[in-house]
N, C-alpha and C positions, 0 to 999 in steps of 0.2 A: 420573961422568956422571949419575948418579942424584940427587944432591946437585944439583947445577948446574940441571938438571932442572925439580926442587920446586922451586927458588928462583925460575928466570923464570917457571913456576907459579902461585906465589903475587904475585910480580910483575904478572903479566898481569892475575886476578882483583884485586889490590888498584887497579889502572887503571879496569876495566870499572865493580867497585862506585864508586869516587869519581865518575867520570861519570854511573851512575845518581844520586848523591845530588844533583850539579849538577843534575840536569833535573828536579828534583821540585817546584821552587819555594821562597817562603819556609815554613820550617817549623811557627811559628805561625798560618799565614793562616787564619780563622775557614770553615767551612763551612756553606751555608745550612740552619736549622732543615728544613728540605723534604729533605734528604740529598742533594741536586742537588751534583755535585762537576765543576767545569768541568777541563779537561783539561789538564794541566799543573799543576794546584793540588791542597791536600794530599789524597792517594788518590788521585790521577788515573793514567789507564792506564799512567803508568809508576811508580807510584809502590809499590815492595819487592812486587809481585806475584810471587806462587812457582808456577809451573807453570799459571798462568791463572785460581788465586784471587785476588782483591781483600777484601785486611785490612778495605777498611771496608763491607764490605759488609752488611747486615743477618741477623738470623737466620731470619727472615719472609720469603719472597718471592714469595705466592703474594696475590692478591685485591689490594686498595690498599697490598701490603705491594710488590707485583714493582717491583724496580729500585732500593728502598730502598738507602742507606747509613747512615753513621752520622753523626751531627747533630754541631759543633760547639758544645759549650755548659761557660761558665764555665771555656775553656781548656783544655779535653779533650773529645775525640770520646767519648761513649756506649761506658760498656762494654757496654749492654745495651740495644739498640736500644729507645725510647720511642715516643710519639707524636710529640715531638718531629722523632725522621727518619721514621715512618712519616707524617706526615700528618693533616689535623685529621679525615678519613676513619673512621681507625684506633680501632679497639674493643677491647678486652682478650676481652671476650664479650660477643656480637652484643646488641645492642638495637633497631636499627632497621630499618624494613620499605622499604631506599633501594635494591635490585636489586645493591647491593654486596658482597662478601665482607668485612664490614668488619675480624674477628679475621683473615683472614689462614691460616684454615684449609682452602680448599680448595671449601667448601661456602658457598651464599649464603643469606642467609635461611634460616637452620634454622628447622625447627619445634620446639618445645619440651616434651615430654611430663613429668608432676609427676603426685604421688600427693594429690591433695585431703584426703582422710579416708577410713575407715573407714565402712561401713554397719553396720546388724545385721541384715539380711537383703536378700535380691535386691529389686529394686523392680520392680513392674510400670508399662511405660509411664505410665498415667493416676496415678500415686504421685509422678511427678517432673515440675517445668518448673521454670522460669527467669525471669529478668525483670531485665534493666539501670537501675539510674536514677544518679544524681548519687554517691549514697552508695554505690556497691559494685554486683558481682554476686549477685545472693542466688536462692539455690536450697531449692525446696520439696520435702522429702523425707517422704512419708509411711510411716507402722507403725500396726500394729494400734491405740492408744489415744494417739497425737498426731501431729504433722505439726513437724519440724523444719525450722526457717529459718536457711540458712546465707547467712552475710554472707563473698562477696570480695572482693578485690582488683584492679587490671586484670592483676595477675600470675596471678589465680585460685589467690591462695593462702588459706585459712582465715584470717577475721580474728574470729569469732565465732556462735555458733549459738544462736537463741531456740526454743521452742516453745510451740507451739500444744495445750493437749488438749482430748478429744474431751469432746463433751457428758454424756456419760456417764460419765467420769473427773472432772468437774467439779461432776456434780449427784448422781451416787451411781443413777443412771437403769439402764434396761436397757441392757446393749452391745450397740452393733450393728459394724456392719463400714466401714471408709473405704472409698470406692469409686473418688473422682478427687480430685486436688489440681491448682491452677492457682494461678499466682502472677498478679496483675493490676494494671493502671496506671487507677484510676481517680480524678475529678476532685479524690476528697479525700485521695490518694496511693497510695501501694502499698497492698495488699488481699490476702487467701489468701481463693480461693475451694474447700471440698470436699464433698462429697456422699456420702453412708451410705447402706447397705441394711441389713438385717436378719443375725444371725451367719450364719444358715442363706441367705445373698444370697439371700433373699424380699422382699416388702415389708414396713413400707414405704420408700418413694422419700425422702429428703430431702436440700437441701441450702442452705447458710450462706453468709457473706461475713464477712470476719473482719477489720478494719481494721490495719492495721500501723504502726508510727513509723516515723521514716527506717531506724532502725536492723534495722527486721525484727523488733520485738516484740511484740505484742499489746497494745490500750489497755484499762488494769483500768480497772474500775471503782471507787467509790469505798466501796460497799457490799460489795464482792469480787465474781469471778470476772470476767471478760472482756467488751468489748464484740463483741455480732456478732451479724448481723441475718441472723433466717431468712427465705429466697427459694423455699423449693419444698418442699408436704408432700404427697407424693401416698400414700395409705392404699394403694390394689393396685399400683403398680407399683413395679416392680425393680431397672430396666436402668440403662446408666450415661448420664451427662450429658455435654454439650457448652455452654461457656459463651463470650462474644464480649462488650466493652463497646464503648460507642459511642464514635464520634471523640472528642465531648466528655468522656468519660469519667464520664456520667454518669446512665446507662442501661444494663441489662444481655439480656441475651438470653441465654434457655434453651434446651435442646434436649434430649429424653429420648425412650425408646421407651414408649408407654403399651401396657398386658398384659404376656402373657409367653407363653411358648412352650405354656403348656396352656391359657390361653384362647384364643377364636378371633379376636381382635384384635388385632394388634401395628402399632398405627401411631406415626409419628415425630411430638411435637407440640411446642411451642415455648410460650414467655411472654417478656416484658417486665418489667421491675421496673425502681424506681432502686435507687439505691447501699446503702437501707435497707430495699430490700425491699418497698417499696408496687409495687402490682400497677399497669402503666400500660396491658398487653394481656393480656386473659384466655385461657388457656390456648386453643389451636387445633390441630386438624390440619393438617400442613406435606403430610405424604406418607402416600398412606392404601396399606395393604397388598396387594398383590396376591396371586393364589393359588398356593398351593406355591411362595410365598416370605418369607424371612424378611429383615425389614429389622435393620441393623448401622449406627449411628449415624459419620459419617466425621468433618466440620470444619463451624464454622461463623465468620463474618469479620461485620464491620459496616463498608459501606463508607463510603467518603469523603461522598458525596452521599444521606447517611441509609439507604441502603436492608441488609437482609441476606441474605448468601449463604448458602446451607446447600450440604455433599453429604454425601450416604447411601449405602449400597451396598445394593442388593438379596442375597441369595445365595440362590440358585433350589435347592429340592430335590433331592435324586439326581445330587448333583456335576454340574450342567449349567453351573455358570459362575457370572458374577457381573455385574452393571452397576451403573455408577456413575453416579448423579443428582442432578443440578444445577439447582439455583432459586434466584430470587428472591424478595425480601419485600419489602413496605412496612414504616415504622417499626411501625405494629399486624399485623404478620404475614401481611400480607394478598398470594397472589402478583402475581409482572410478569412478564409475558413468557411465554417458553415456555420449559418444562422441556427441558433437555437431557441425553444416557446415553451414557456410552460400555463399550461390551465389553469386559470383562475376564475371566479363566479362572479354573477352579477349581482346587482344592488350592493357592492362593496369594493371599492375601487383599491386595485393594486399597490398603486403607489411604489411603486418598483427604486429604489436605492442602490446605486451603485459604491462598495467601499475599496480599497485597496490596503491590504494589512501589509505591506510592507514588505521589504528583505527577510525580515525576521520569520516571517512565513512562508518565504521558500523562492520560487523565480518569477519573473514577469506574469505569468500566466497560470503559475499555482496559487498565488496572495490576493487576489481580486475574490468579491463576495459579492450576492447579490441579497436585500433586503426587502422583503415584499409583506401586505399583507394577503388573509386566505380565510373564507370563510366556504365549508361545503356539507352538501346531506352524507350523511344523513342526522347527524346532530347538531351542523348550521353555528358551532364552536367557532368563535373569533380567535384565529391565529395570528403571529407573527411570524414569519419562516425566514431560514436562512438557506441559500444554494452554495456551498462549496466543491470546488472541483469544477468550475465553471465548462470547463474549456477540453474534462475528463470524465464526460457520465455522471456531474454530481447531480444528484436531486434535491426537491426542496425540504427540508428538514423542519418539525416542531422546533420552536424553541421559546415560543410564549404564548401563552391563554388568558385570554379578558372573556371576565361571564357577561352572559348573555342580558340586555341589549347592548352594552358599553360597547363602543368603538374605538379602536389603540391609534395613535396618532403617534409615533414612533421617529425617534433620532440617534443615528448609529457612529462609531467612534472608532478609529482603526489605535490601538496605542502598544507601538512594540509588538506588532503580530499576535494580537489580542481585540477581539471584536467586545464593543462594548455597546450596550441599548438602553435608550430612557422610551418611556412612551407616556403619555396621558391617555388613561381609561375615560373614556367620556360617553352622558349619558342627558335625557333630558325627557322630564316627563308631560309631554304636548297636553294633556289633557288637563294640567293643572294651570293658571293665568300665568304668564311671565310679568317679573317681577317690573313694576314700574312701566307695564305694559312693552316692554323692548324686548323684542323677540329673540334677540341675542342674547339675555341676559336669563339665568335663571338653570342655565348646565350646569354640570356637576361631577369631579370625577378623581378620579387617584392617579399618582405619581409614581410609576415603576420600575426598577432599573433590572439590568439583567450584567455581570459579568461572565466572556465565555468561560464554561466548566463550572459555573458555580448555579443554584439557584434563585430564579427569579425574588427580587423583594421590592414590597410595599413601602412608602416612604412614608414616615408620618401615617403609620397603621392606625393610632390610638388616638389619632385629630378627627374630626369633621370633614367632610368629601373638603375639596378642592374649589372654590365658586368658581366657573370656568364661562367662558365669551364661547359665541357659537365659530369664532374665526381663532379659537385653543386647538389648533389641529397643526402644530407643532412642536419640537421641544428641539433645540438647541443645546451639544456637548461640546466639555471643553478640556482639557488635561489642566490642571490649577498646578499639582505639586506631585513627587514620586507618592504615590496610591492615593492620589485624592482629587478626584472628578468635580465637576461642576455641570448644572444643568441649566438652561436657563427658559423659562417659559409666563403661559400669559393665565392671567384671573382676572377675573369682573365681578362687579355687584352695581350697587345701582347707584355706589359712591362713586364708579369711576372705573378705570379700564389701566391693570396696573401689570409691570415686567417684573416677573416672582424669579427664586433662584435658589437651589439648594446647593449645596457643597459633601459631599461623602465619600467614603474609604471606601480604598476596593480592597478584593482581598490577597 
């Protein structure tokens, strides 16, 4: 009976499968490159499915991967799904800023984090900028006796590095100290603009314009050493500069504090030069010093319709607070209009930014933004604000929140009449040893960007804080590709002191 059994058994199944193999269609029938398998044709819902997997299904099936099958090509379906079944969509690894998942992993628009290079020591804000043109990214990195220029790529990856040295490495002169480096777009190309103090940061005050090739290297001369023309010697003062060129790109505007903290003058004053340093406005006071307060030099812009902007920040004596102060200039320095200030607190420095958004934003005087930070009672909330309407009753606006104790160290983007913000949330807990006993070493902190009209985001949410240098209190933006920004900034640990960079889509 057992016998008898298995036989109409295998009877029965040998019935069932010949029927399935009838219903499956013809066996060679090609399948569309698209993996699209119409039903009854080869793969189709009946075809050798085992328990409700389908054989041609792809390995991918999440982003422009869901629904894939496998492609008919050259008489055999994909052992290993291509673009071919996934679509012309389909990326191996993402490149483009299209709202799609295009690898099929789950996540859309990654951002991309990359190790730049090596430093040899922390930089302080006014040591680093940036600057985009045709030829690369290139970024000015100053140290004690030169200023390195690095050349990248839109991947922001290292394609070469020139430098710059200091007048005193070149003439055999007395050393003195770098004070600021600015990379610049002026009429005769790229430029390194920096300014020196004294070792002992006394005076005096100077500062250069140093012309660059496409490539980011300095033009020799044909007698030796370098072309570059000095723009400002000031014998008593100290403090540091702000520089701005004109639209044309071929006029400069200065900005320094004249005195110093033991004389009893500290005012904010300004010049004019061209590109070689002839004087076109003689030195003036911008902002004269009020009592029991010290002026801090902020931003300065040159707008569209000749004129320039400055802001400064007062810091009032005996921790009272701080304001920040807003003018204009005529092309000779001369003011317009009325000064405007807005409140800000103490134990949290302003840092005031000036952007100009462009045409795209509207006329000379509507497109300018100002970028500050803002911390105040009664919840002592770390902000970042924005002022628009400068020039028309704007005030200063939320537009970002770092918890409490993190401090934002913030870098702003004008792109097509679109304000764009990176900041580093930074944090450090004094009561625990720094690492390797360096005082510098051992912050901590997150990467945040902000698009306007979109909401703020975390970068690298699901990584480990940031190891960050106590001199992480900048972040560097840059336009890479149509919707795809680039950041660049610094990390430490106690292997070493390194220029990080991420790359991300906007929306």
């Amino acid at each position: 009976m057992t016998a008898k059994w298995l036989s109409a058994g295998v009877g029965l199944l040998l019935v069932v499968a010949s029927s399935g193999c009838e219903s499956s269609g013809a066996k060679d029938a090609p399948v569309p490159d698209s993996g699209t398998v119409e039903d009854g044709g080869p793969g189709g819902e009946d075809a050798g499915s085992d328990a409700g997997v389908d054989p041609l299904a792809c390995e991918k099936q999440q982003g422009v991967c869901a629904g894939a099958r496998r492609a008919w090509v050259d008489g055999a379906y994909e052992q290993e799904c291509t673009g071919r079944s996934y679509g012309t969509d389909f990326e191996a690894a993402e490149t483009r800023c299209d709202g799609l998942d295009n690898d099929c992993d789950g996540v859309t628009d990654p951002e991309v984090r990359s190790r730049v290079t090596s430093l040899e020591a922390g930089l302080f804000a006014g040591y680093a900028s940036s600057l985009q043109t045709e030829h690369g990214v290139f970024m000015a990195v100053g140290s004690p006796d030169d200023v390195r220029i690095l050349r990248l790529d839109s991947k922001l990856v290292l394609q070469a590095t020139t430098r710059v040295p200091m007048p005193w490495v070149r003439t055999g002169g007395t050393p003195e100290a770098l004070q600021r480096t600015q990379l610049m777009r002026t009429a005769n190309g790229l430029a390194l603009y920096y300014s020196t103090v004294a070792r002992n940061a006394g005076a005096p005050l100077r500062a250069y314009l140093v012309p660059l090739d496409d490539l980011g290297a300095p033009i020799p001369l044909p007698e030796g050493g370098l072309v570059e023309y000095p723009l400002l010697d000031r014998p008593l003062d100290q403090e540091s500069t702000r520089v701005a060129t004109s639209p044309a790109g071929d006029r400069l505007v200065i900005l320094w504090i004249a005195g110093s903290a033991q004389t009893s003058s500290m005012e904010v004053m300004g010049t004019v030069t061209d590109v070689e340093g002839h004087v076109l406005s003689a030195p003036k006071v911008l902002f004269k010093k009020v009592a029991n307060i010290s002026p801090r030099l902020g931003s300065v812009i040159w707008l569209r319709n000749g004129e320039v902007l400055a802001a400064m920040v007062d810091v009032r004596h005996g921790n009272l607070g701080e304001a920040v102060r807003l003018r204009r200039f005529d092309a000779n320095l001369d003011p317009i209009g009325e000064e405007r200030s807005f409140e800000t607190s103490a134990y949290f420095p302003a840092t005031p930014l000036l952007v100009d958004l462009g045409a795209a934003r509207g006329g000379p005087l509507e497109s300018p933004v100002l970028v500050m930070r803002m911390a105040g009672a009664p919840d002592w909330i770390r902000r970042i604000q924005v002022v628009q309407n400068l020039f028309h009753g704007g005030v200063p606006e939320d537009w970002v929140t770092t918890p409490k104790p993190h401090v934002a160290w913030f870098g702003a983007f004008a792109d097509e009449g679109v304000l764009r913000l990176a900041w580093l949330s930074s944090f450090k807990d004094f009561s625990a040893p720094s690492p390797g006993g360096n005082i510098n070493i051992g912050w901590s902190g997150r990467l945040g960007t902000l698009d306007e009209g979109h909401s703020q985001v975390e970068r690298f949410a699901e990584s480990e804080p940031l190891p960050l240098h106590g001199s992480s209190q900048w972040v560097l933006m840059e336009k890479l590709e149509p919707r795809r920004m680039g950041a660049l900034y610094m990390t430490a640990t106690t292997d070493g002191v390194s220029l990080d960079a991420v790359r991300y889509c906007t929306p």
